[in-house]
C-alpha positions in Angstrom: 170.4 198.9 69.8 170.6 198.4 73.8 174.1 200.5 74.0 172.6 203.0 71.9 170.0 203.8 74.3 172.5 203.4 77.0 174.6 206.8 75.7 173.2 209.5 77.6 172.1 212.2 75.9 169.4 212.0 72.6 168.7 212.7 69.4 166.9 215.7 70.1 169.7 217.8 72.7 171.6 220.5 70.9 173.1 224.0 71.9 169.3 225.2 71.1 167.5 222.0 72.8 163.6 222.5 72.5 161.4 223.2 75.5 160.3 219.9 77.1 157.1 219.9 76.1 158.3 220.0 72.6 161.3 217.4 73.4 158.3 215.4 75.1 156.2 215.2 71.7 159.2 214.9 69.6 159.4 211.7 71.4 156.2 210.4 71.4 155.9 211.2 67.3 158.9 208.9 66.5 157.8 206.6 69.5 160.8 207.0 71.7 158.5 207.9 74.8 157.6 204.0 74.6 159.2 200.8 76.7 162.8 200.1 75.4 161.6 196.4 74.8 158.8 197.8 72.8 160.9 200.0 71.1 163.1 197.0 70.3 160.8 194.3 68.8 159.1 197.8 66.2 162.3 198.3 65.7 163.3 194.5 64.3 159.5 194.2 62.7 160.2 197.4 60.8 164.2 195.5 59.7 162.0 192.5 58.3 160.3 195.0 56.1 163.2 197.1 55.3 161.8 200.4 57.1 163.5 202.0 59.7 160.9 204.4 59.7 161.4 208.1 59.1 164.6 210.1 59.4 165.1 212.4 62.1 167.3 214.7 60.6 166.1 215.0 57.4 162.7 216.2 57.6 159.8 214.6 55.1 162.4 211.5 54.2 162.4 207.7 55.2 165.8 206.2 56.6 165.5 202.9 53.8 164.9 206.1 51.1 168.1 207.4 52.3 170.2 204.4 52.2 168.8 203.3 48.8 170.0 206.6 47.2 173.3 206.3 49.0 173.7 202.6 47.8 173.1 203.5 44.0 176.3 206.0 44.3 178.2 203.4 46.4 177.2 200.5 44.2 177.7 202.0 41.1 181.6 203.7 42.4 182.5 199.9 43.9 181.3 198.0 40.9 183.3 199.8 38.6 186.7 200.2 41.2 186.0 196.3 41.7 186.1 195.9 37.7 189.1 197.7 37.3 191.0 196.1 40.3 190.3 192.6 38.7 191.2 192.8 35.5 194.2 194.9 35.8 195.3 192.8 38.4 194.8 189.4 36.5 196.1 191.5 33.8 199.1 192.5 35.5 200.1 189.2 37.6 199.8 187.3 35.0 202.4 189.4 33.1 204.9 189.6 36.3 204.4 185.4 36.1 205.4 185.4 32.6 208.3 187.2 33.0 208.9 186.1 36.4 212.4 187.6 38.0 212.8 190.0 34.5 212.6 193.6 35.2 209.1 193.8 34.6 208.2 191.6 37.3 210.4 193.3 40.0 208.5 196.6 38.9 205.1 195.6 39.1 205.9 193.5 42.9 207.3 196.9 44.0 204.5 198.9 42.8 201.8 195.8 44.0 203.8 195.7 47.8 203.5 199.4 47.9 200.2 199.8 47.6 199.5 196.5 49.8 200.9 198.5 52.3 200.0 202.3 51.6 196.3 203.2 53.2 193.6 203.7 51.1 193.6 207.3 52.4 196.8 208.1 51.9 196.6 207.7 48.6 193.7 209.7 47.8 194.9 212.7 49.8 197.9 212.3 47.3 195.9 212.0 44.6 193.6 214.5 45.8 197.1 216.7 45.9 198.8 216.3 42.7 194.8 216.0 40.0 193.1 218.6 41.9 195.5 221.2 43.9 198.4 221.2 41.8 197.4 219.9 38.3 194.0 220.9 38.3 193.2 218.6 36.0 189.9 217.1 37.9 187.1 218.1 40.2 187.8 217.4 44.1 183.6 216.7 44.1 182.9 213.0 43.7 179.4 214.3 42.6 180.0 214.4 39.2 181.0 212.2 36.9 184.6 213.3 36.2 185.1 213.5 40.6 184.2 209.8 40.4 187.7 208.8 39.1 189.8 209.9 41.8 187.4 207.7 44.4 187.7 204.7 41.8 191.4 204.5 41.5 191.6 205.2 45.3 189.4 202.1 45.9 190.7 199.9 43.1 194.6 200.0 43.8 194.1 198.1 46.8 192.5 195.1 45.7 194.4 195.5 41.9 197.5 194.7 44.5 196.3 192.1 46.1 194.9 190.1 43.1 198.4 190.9 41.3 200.0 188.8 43.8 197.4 186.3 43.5 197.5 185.7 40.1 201.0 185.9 39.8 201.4 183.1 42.7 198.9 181.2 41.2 200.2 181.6 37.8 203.8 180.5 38.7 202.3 177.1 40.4 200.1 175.6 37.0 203.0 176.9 34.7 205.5 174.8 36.4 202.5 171.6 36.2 202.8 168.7 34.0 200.2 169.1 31.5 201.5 172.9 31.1 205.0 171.7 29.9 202.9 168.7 27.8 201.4 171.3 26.0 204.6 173.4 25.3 205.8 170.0 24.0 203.1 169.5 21.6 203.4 172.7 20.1 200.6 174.7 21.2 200.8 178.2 20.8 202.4 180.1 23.5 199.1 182.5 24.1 196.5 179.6 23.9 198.8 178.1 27.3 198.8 181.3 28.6 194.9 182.2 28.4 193.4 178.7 27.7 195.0 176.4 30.1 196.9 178.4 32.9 195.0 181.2 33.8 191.4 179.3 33.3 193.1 177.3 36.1 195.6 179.9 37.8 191.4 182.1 38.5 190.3 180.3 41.0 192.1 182.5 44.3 191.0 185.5 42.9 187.7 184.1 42.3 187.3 183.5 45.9 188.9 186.9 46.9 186.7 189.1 44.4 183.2 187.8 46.2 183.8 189.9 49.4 186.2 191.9 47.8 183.1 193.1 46.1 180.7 193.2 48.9 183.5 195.0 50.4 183.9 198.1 48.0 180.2 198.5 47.0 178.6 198.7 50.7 180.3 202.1 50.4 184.0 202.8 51.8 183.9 205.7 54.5 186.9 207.3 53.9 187.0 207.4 50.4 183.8 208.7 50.3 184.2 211.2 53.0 187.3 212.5 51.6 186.0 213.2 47.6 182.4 213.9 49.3 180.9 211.4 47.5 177.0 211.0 48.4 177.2 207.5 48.8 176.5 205.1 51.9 180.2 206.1 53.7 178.8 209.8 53.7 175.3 208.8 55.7 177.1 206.4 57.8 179.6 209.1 59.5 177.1 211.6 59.4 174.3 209.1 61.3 177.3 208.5 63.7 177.4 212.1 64.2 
């Protein structure tokens, strides 16, 4: 709060700045004429009640309006990117585990590593590329529904990745355990160790990773959101910077 009103400069200088008298009342309206202290404590009153009064940009609109429409698009693009991401991921490590050091495993590490390591925006300016400019097989726009699944797949590969090396860690550890090779020895069904005894137990790091994983993906991503112009919260936070 204090180093914004430390920039120079305000919210009402442009190229075609108003008169003074006009800057002057602007001020006084949105109550920016008052003591910064003052300012501070409406300001933190108005937090406790989840209003941060009316937008200055967007005329006739409240700030908490504004973020509450951009958290439904953010909200409803994370949940489903997080969904994806962690059960494709349990999906997928537990497979490499299974067939740990086959060919199958080596190919989903290499793909997991590489998109560990590749930017979220790199790959959705490649997606962007090859499903919109040179397949034209969706919309660029994440405003509609089809434009949503470019964003999704951009934000799930990440944490799919991550969890795939979870699980598959995870999953290595409780199949080499005791009671694992007991069960074997009794006779139990190779798919009820699988589901029923080693992944129940192999769930617990992913567990703890998908809480702020979640948090994470819903409160918007900027860049995702700025590069498929999806109206969620990562569109009004660059643009607010602005």
């Amino acid at each position: 709060f204090f180093v914004m009103h430390a920039i120079p400069g305000g919210p009402f200088l442009s190229e075609k700045s108003p008169s003074p008298e006009v800057t002057a009342a602007l001020q006084a309206k949105y109550g920016l004429d008052k003591p910064i202290m003052e300012q501070f404590f409406t300001y933190l009153k108005g937090v406790l009640r989840f209003d941060f009064g009316p937008s200055i940009k967007q005329r006739g609109r409240s700030v908490s309006k504004i973020i509450i429409e951009g958290f439904k698009v953010s909200a409803k693009l994370g949940l489903t990117a997080a969904l994806i991401a962690i059960f494709s991921g349990l999906a997928l490590g537990s497979l490499a585990a299974v067939f740990h050091n086959k060919l199958i495993d080596k190919v989903i590490m290499v793909l997991s590593t590489a998109f560990v390591a590749m930017p979220s925006f790199i790959v959705a300016t490649f997606l962007l590329l090859i499903f919109c400019v040179k397949l034209n097989l969706l919309p660029a726009n994440g405003s509609t529904a089809n434009g949503l699944i470019l964003p999704v797949i951009s934000l799930s590969l990440y944490p799919m990745a991550y969890i795939i090396r979870l699980t598959r860690s995870s999953m290595l550890d409780v199949l080499g355990q005791d009671y694992i090779r007991t069960a074997k020895a009794k006779g139990v069904k190779p798919r009820k160790v699988l589901f029923k005894h080693a992944l129940r137990n192999a769930i617990t790091p992913v567990i703890t990773y998908s809480g702020p994983m979640i948090a994470f993906i819903v409160t918007g991503s900027l860049v995702i959101e700025k590069i498929f112009a999806v109206p969620g919260l990562g569109k009004y936070f660059v643009s607010s910077i602005f």
